[in-house]
C-alpha positions as CSV (number, residue, x, y, z in Angstrom):
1,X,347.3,242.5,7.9
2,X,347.7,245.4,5.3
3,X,344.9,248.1,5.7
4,X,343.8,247.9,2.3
5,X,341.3,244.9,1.5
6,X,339.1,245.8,-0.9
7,X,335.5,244.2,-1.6
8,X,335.8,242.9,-5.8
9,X,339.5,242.5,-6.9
10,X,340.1,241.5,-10.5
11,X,341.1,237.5,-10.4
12,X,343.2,238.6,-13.6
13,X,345.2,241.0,-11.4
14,X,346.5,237.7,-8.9
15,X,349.3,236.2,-10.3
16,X,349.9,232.6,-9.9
17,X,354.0,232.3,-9.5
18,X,355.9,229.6,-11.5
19,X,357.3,226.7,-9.7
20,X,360.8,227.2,-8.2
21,X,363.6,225.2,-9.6
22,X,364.2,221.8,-7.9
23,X,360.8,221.9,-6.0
24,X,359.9,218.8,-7.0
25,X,362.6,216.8,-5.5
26,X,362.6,214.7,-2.3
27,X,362.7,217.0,0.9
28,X,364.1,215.3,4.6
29,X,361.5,216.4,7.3
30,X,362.0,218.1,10.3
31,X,362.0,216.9,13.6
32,X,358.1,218.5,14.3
33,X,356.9,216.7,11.0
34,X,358.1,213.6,11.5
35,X,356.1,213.4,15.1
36,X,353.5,214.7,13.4
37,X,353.3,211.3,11.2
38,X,355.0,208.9,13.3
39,X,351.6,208.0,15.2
40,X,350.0,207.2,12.3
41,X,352.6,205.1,10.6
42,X,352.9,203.0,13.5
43,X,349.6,202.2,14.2
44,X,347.9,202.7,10.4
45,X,345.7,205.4,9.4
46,X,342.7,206.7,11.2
47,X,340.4,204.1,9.8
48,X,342.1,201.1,10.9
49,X,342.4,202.5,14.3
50,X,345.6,204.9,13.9
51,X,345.5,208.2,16.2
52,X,346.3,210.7,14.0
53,X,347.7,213.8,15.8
54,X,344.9,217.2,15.6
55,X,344.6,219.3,13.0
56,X,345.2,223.0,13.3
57,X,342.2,225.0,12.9
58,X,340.8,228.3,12.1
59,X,337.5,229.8,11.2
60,X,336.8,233.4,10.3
61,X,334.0,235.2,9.8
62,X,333.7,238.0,7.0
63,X,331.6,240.5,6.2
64,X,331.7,243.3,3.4
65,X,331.5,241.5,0.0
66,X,334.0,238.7,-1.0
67,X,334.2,237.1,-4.0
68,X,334.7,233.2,-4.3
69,X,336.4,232.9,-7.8
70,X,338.9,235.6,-6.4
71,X,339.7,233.7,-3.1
72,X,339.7,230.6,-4.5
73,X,342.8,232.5,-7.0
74,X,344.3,233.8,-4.1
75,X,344.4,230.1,-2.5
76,X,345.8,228.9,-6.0
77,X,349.3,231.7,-5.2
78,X,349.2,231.2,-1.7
79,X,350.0,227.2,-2.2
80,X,352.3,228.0,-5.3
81,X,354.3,230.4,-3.1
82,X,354.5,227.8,-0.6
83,X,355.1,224.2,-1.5
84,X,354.6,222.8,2.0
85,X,351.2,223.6,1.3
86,X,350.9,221.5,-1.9
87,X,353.1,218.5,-0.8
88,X,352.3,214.6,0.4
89,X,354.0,212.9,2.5
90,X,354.9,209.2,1.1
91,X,355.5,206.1,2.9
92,X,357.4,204.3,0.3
93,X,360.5,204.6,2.0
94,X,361.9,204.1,5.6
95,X,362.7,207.7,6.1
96,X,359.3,209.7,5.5
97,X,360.1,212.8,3.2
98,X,358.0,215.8,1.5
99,X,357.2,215.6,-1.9
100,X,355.5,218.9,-3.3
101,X,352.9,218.5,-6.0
102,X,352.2,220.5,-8.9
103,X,350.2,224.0,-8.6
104,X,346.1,223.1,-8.1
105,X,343.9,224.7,-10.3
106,X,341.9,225.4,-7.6
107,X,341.7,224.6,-3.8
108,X,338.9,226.7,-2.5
109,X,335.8,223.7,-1.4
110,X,332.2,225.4,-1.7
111,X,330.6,223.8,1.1
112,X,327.0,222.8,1.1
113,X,324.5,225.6,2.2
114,X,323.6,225.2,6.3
115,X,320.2,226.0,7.0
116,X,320.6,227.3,11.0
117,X,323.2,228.1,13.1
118,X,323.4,224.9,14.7
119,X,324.2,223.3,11.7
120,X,326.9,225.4,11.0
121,X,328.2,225.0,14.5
122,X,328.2,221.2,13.6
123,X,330.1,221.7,9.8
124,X,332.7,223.6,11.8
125,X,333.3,221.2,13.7
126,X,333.5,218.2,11.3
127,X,336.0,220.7,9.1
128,X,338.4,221.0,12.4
129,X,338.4,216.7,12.5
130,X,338.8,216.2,8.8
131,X,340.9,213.4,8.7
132,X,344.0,214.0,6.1
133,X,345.6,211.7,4.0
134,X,349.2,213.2,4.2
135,X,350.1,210.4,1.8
136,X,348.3,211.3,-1.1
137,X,346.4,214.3,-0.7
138,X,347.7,217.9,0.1
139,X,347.8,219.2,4.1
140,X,345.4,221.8,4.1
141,X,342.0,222.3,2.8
142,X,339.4,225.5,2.4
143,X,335.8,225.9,2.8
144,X,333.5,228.7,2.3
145,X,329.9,228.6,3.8
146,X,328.0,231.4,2.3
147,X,325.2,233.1,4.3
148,X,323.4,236.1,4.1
149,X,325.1,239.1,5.5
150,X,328.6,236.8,5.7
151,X,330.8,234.4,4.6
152,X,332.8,231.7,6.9
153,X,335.6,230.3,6.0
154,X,337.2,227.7,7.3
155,X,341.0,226.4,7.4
156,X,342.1,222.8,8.7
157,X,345.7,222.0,8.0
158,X,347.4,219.0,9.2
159,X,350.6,219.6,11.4
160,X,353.3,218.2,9.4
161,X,352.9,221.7,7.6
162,X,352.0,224.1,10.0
163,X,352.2,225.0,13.7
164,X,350.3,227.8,15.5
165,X,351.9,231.1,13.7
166,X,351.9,229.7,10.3
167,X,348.1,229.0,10.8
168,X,347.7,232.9,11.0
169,X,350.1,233.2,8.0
170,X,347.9,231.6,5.8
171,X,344.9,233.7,6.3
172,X,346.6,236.8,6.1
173,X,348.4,235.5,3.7
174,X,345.3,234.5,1.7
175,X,343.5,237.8,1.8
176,X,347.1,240.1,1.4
177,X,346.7,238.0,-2.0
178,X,342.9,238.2,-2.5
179,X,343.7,242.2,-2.3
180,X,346.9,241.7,-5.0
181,X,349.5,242.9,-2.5
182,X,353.2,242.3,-3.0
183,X,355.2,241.3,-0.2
184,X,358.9,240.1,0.6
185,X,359.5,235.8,-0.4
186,X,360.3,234.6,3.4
187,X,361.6,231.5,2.1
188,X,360.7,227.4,1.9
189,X,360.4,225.6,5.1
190,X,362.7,223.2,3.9
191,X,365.2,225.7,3.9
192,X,364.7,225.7,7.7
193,X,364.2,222.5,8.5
194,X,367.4,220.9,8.5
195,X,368.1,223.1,11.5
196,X,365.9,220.6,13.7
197,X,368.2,217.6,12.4
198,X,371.5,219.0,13.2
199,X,371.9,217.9,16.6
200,X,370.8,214.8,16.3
201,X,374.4,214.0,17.3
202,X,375.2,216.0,20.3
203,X,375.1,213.8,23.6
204,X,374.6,215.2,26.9
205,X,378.4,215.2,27.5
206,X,379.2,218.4,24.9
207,X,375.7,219.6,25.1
208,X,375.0,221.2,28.4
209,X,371.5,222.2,27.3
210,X,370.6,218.6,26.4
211,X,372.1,217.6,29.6
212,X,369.9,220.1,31.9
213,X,366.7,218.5,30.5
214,X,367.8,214.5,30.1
215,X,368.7,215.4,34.0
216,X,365.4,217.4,34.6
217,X,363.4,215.5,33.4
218,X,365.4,211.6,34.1
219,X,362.9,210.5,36.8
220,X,359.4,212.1,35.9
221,X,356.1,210.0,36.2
222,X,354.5,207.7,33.9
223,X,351.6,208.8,32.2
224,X,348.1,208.6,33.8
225,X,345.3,207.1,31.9
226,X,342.3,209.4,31.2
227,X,339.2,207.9,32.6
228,X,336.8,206.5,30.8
229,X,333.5,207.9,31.8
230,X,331.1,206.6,29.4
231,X,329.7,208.8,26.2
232,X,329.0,212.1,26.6
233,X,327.2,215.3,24.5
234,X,328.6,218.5,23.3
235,X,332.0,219.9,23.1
236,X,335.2,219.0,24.5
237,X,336.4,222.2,25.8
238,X,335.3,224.7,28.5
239,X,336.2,228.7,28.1
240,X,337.0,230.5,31.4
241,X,337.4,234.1,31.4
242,X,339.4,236.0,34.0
243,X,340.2,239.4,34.7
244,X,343.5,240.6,33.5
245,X,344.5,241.4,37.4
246,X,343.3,237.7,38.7
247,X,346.8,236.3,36.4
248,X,349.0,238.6,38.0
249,X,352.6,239.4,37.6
250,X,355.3,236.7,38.5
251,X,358.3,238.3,40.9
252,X,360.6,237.2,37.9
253,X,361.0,238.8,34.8
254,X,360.6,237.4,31.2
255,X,357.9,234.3,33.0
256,X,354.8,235.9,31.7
257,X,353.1,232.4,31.6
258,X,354.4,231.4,35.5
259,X,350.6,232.0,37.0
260,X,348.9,230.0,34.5
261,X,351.7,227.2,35.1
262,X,351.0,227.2,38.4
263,X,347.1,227.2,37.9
264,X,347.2,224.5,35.7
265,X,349.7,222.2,37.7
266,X,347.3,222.4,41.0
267,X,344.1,222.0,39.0
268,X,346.0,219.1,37.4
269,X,347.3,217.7,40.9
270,X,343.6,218.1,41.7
271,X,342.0,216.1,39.0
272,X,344.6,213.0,39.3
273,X,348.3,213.6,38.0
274,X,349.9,213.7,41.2
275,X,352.2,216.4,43.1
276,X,354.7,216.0,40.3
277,X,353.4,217.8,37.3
278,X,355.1,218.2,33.4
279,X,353.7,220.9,31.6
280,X,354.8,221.4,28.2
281,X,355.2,225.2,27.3
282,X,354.5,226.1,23.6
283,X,358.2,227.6,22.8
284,X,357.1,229.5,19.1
285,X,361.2,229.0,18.3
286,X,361.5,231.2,15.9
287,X,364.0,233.7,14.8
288,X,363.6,237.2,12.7
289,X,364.5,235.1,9.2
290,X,361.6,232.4,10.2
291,X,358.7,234.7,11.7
292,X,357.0,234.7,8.0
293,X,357.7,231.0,7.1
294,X,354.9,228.7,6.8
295,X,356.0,225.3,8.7
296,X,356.1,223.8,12.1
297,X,358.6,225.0,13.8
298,X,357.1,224.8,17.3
299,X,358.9,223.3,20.2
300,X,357.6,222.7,23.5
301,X,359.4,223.4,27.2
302,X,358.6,220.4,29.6
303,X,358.0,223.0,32.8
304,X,358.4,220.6,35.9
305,X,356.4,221.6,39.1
306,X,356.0,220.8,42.3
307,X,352.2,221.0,42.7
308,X,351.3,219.8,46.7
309,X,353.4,222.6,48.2
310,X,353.8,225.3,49.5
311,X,351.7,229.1,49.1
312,X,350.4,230.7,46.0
313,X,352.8,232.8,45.7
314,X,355.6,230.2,45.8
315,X,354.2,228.5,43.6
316,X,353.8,231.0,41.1
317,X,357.7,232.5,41.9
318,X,359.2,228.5,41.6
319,X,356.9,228.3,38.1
320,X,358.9,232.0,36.9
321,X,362.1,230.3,37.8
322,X,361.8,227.5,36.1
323,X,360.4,229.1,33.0
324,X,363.7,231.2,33.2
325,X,366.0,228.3,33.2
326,X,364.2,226.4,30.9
327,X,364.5,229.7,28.2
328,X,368.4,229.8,28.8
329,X,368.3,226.2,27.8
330,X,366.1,225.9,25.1
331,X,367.7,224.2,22.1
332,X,367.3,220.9,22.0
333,X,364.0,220.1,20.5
334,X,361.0,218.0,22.6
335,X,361.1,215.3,20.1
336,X,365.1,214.8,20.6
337,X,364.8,215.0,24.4
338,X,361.3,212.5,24.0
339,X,363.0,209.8,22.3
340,X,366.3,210.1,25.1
341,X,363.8,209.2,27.7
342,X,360.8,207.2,26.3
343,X,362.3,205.7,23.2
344,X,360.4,203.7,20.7
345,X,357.5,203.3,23.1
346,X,356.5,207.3,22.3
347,X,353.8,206.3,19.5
348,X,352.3,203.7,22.3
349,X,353.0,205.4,26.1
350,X,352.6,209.4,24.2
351,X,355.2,212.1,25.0
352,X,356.7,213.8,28.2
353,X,353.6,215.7,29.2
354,X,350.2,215.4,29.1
355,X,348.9,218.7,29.3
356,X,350.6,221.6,27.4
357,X,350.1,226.2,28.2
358,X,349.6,227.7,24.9
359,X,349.7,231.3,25.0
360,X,349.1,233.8,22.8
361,X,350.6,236.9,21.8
362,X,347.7,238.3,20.2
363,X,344.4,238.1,20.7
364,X,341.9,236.6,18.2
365,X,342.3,237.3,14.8
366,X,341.0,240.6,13.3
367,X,341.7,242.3,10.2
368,X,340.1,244.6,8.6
369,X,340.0,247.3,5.2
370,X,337.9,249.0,2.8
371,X,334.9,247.6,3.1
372,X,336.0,243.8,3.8
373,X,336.4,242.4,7.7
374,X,337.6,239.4,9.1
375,X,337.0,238.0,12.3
376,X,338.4,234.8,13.9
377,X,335.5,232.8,15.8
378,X,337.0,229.5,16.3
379,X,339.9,227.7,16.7
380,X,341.7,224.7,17.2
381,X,345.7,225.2,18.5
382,X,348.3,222.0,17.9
383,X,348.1,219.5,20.0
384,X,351.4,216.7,19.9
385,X,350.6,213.5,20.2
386,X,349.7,212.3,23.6
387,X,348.6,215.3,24.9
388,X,345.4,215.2,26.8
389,X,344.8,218.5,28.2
390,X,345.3,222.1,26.4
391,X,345.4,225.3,28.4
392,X,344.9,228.2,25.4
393,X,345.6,231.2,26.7
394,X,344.4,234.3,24.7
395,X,344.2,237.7,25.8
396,X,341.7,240.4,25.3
397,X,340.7,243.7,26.6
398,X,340.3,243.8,30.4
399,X,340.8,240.1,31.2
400,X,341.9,236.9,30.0
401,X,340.0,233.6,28.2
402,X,341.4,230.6,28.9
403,X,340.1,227.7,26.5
404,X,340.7,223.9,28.2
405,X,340.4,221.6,25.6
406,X,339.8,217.7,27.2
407,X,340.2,214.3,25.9
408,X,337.3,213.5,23.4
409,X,336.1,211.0,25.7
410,X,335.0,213.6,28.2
411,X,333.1,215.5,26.2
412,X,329.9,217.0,27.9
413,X,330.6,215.4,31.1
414,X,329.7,217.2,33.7
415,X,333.6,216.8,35.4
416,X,335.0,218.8,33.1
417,X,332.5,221.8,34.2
418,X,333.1,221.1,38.1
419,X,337.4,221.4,36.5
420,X,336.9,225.1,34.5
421,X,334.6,226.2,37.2
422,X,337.4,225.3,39.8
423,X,340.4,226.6,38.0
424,X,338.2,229.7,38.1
425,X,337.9,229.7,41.6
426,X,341.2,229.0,42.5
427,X,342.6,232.3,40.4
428,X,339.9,234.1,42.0
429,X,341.4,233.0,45.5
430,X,345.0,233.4,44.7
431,X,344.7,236.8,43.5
432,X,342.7,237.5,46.9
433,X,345.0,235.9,48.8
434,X,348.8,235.1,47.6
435,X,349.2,233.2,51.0
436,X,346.6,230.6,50.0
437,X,347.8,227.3,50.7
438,X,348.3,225.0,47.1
439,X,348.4,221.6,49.1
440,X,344.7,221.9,50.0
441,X,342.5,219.8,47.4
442,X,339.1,221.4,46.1
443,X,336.1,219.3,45.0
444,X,337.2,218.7,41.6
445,X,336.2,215.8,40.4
446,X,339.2,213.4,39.0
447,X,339.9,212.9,35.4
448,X,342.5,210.6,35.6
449,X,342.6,207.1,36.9
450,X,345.6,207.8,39.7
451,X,342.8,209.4,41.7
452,X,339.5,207.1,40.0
453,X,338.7,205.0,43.6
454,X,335.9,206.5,45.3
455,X,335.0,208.3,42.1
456,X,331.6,209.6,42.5
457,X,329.7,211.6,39.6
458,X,328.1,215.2,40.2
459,X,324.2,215.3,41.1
460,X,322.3,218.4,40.5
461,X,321.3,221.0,42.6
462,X,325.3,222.3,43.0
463,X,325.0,226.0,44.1
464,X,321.3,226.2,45.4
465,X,318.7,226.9,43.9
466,X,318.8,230.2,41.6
467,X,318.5,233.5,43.0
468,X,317.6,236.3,40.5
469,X,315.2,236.2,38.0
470,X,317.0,235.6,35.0
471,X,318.7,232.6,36.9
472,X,314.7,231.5,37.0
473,X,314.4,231.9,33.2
474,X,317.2,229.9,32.7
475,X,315.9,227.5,35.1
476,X,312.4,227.1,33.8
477,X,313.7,226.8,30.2
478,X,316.1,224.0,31.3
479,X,313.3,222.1,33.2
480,X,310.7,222.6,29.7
481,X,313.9,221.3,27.3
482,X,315.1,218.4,29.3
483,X,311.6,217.6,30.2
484,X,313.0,217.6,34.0
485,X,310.3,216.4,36.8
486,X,309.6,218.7,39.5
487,X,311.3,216.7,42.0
488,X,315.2,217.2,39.9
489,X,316.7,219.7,41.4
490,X,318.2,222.6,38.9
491,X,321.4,224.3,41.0
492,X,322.6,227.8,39.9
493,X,326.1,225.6,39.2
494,X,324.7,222.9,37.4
495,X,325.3,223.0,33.9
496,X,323.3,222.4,30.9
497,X,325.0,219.6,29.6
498,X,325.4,217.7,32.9
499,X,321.9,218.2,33.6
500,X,321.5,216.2,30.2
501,X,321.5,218.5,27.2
502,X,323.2,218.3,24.0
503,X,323.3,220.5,20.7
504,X,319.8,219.6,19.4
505,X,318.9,220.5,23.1
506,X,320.6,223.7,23.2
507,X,318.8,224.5,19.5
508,X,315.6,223.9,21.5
509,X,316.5,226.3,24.3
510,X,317.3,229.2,22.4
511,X,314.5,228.6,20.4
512,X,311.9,229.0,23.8
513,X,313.7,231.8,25.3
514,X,313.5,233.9,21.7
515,X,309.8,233.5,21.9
516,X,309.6,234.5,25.7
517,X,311.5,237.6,24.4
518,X,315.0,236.4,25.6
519,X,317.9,236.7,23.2
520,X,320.7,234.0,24.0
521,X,323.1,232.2,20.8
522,X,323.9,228.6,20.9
523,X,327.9,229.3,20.9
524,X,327.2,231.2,24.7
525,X,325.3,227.8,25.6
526,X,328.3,225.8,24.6
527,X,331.0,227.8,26.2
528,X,329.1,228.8,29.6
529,X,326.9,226.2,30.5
530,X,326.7,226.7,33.9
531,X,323.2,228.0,34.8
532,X,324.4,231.1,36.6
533,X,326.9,232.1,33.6
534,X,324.0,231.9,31.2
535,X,321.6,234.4,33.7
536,X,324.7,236.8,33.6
537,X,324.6,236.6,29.7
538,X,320.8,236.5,29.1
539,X,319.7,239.8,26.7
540,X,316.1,240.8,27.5
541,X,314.8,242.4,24.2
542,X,312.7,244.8,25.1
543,X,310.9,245.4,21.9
544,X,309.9,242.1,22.4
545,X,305.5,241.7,21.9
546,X,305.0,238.2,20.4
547,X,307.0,236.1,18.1
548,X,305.3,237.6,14.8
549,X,306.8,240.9,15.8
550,X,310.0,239.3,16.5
551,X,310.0,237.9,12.8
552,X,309.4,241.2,11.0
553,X,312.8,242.5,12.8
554,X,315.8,242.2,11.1
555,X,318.1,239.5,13.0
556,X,321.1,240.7,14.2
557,X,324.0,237.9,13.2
558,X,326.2,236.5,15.9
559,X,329.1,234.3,14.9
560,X,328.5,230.7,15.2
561,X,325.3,231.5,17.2
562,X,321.6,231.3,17.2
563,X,320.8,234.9,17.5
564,X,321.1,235.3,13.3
565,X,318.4,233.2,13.0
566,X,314.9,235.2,13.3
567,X,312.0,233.7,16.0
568,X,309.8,232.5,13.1
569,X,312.7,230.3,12.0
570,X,313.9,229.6,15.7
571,X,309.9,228.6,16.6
572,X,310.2,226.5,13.5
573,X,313.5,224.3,14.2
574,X,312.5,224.2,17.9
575,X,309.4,222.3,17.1
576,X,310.8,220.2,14.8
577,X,313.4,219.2,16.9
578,X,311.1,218.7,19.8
579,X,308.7,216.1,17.8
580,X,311.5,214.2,17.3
């Protein structure tokens, strides 16, 4: 992003740029945006029971001054400068095809004001599972939430216009517009697309890349139902962050992403796929004359590993190799190579893989000028269809996060903890030990049905009881929210959901530990919830004397946390909450 945002543009000074020639006619899709649709054709839209694939999301955070009616402008160029952005999708024909609307007058949404943190945790997360209608309405949509001190804006676009790397080309493409900057046309993605349609004809006898994978990849397993656990509470993904040195360096070259491979395939093996394990790879697949488009043109390598055998190390090296061979051989795209081998039964049965690596370049999205800052605080990666499990890999100063997204239907259970918690564990013991056997199976619990007999569900109590005092704060807090008898045990590795807790809960929580004189956002409860991760990450405030002190200090504003909100306030909600 250009160094030069500034904090009250002139809307006059953003031009809006005409409509090309032709625009308006019929475009063919790509390979990406047809799998993008196909789901929901098949098996109607999300009301009538479709599974639409996930939205691509993005929420930043920005601070400085901004002005609506010049964002909203900026929007208004953004989508005329690129008419995937402004297009539907009919279903009038056989073929599905692009159709690009006419220039909005606006497309910036003013979203309803949020009272509390939690509620804007909540609005976040209804904007990243707002259900498009590619048919008739346009595949992205804006919100702004305005709050004192900041704005958040929010960014949900559906994938048959957008993969990964374009959803960072919008925003900086938004505010290089907000601030009137010029830059280079990169082109339409239709200009590109046809690329993913041209060898539609090749077989694997005069296409020895197509032949490596419809050989690879002949004879892998059937998919594995998720198991169905019941309804749980909270979020659906689990963050686990590891030191830079824990991932290591694979003893072949150019296979950056070989550890977490391997990682993933034996915590994978662990939870119920089996010893034969399909990764698919995010593959950005694009070139120098495609790197500013905005379009899907992600494709995805189906990584095939051997997950019961062997050290560590072995498995990391055999992960490397395979990454290797799978670059030198990486045209043909995952929805040519997924029709070869599933056929029609894709949109029922899902793709090749379940769970997919997605790792990023950068780290989370910053950018910053005179007097303006942006600062990514969520986000939601593509997901094809049938995918279950998503490793996010993003890296940062000094170590890694890794964000597992599950199935819906796991959400807040406490498997998926006992799963984070043990691909933690098993880095940490690989890096200590490069020997370590792979074959040997942890205590994960299973999350898929090839391993469901004999399931039994986590108690509490896992880890002991706590050991330092801010594990006791913790504990005591827990107990008062939950309303827990004496007799339930609280374990230093139990986690707040699995103990019973949910977003209202966690409101609650906060609330009690503010007035105790303990500073501790909702967002930290949400992505460590194990009792022990939230000690390490408990603030003592040591100005702290009562709560009516507490309320004449200025809060200090944490993204999508608690911790903005002062203790009168906090004292206020928690109550509220607790009556009902």
């Amino acid at each position: 992003m250009p160094d030069s945002l500034v904090q009250q543009p002139d809307t006059q000074d953003i031009a809006v740029p005409p409509e090309r020639t032709g625009a308006s006619r019929a475009v063919p899709l790509s390979l990406s945006q047809q799998a993008a649709l196909l789901p929901e054709r098949l098996r109607g839209p999300a009301g009538q029971g479709g599974s639409p694939v996930p939205n691509l999301f993005l929420a930043v955070e920005i601070t400085g001054g901004l002005d609506p009616a010049v964002l909203d402008r900026a929007a208004v160029a953004l989508l005329a400068e690129h008419e995937i952005l402004r297009s539907v999708f009919p279903d009038d024909r056989r073929m599905p095809y692009q159709k690009p609307l006419p220039v909005p007058e606006s497309v910036l949404e003013i979203a309803r004001e949020v009272a509390d943190e939690a509620a804007l945790v909540a609005a976040l997360a209804g904007d990243a599972g707002h259900r498009f209608d590619p048919v008739r309405r346009i595949p992205v949509r804006l919100r702004l939430y305005r709050q004192p001190g900041r704005d958040v804006l929010t960014v949900a676009v559906h994938p048959v216009a957008a993969d990964n790397r374009a959803l960072d080309l919008i925003v900086t493409g938004l505010f290089a517009r907000y601030t009137g900057e010029s830059a280079p046309d990169p082109g339409q993605y239709r200009e590109h697309a046809a690329a993913q349609l041209r060898n539609l004809a090749a077989t694997a006898a005069d296409d020895p890349a197509l032949a490596y994978w419809t050989d690879r990849l002949s004879d892998i397993p059937e998919r594995t139902p998720v198991i169905t656990v019941g309804a749980g509470g909270g979020l659906a993904h689990r963050t686990v962050e590891l030191p830079t040195e824990i991932i290591g360096s694979p003893a072949v070259p150019g296979a950056e992403s070989a550890p977490i491979l391997a990682l993933a395939a034996a915590a994978l093996r662990g939870a119920g796929l089996g010893d034969d394990i399909v990764i698919g790879l995010a593959d950005p697949a694009r070139t120098a004359e495609t790197a500013q488009v905005i379009g899907n043109f992600t494709n995805y390598l189906a990584i095939r590993l051997d997950a019961a055998d062997g050290t560590a190390r072995a498995s990391i090296d055999r992960a490397a190799a395979a990454v290797v061979t799978a670059r030198e051989f990486a045209g043909p795209r995952i929805e040519r190579l997924t029709h070869l081998l599933r056929g029609h039964a894709v949109p029922a049965a899902g793709g090749l893989f379940q769970a997919q690596v997605q790792i990023r370049s950068d780290g989370p999205l910053a950018l910053e000028g005179h007097g303006l800052a942006v600062r990514e605080i969520g986000r939601q990666v593509a997901r094809p269809y049938g995918v279950d499990i998503v490793f996010d890999i993003v890296p940062a100063a000094g170590s890694t996060a890794v964000h597992i997204v599950f199935p819906p239907q796991l959400a807040g259970r406490p498997e998926i903890d006992a799963f984070a918690a043990g691909f933690a564990q098993r880095a940490a013991a690989w890096a200590a030990d490069p020997g370590t056997p792979i074959g040997i199976d942890d205590a994960a619990p299973a999350l898929f049905a090839a391993a469901a007999e004999g399931f039994v569900f986590m108690t509490s109590g896992l880890g002991g009881p706590p050991r330092s005092d801010a594990e006791r704060v913790i504990a005591a807090a827990i107990r008062t929210v939950l309303d827990l008898d004496e007799d339930d045990e609280v374990g230093r590795e139990d986690t707040f959901f699995s103990l019973g807790g949910d977003s209202i809960a966690a409101l609650r929580m906060v609330t009690d530990l503010a007035e105790q004189g303990y500073t501790l956002d909702v967002q930290t409860v949400f992505g460590h919830p194990a009792l022990h991760d939230l000690a390490r990450l408990l603030e003592r405030d040591e100005t702290h004397t009562d709560a009516g002190a507490a309320a004449d200090r200025a809060p200090a504003v944490s993204p999508m946390g608690a911790s903005g909100l002062d203790a009168a306030t906090l004292s206020a909600l928690g109550k509220k909450f607790g009556a009902r």
